[in-house]
N, C-alpha and C positions, 0 to 999 in steps of 0.2 A: 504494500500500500504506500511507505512513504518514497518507494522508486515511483510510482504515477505521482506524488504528490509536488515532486520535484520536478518530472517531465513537465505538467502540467504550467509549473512555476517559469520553467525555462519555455517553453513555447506561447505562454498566451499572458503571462503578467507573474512577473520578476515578485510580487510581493505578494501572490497568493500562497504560498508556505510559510509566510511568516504573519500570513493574518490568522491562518490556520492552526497554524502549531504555536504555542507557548515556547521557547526560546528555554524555560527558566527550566522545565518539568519534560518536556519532549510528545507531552500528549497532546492531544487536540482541545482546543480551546474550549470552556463549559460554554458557548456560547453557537455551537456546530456541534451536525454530527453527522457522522460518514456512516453509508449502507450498502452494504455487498451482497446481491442479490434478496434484496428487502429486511436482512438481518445487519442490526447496529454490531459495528466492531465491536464495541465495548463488548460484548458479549462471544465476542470470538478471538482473536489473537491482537486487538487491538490495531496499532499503525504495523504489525510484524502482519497482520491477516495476509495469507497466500491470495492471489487473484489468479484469474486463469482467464483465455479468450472465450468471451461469448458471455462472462462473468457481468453483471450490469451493477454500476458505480454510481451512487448516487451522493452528492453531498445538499445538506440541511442548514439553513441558520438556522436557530429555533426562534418563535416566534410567540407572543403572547398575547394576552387581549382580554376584555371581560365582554 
């Protein structure tokens, strides 16, 4: 995961990895969340999660509201 997170970073916008990732702690921000085939990392190998092709990558701000 964070090999796309960096592809991602180097093809389409230099500061998307570092709005993403925490710098301090290495995880993703409590503010996002990443989903690999509709299941959230946190519950799978986190930013180490395996991806594979054909795998569907989704990333989340979170969002709130009353």
């Amino acid at each position: 995961m964070k090999e796309l997170i960096d592809f991602l970073s180097t093809q389409y916008n230099p500061r998307f990895s570092e709005l993403l990732i925490d710098a301090n702690t290495g995880s993703v921000r409590g503010g996002y969340k990443i989903l690999v085939n509709g299941r959230d990392i946190d519950f799978l190998d986190k930013l180490d999660t395996r991806i594979l092709d054909g795998d569907g990558i989704a990333f989340f701000p979170l969002v709130g509201g009353g």
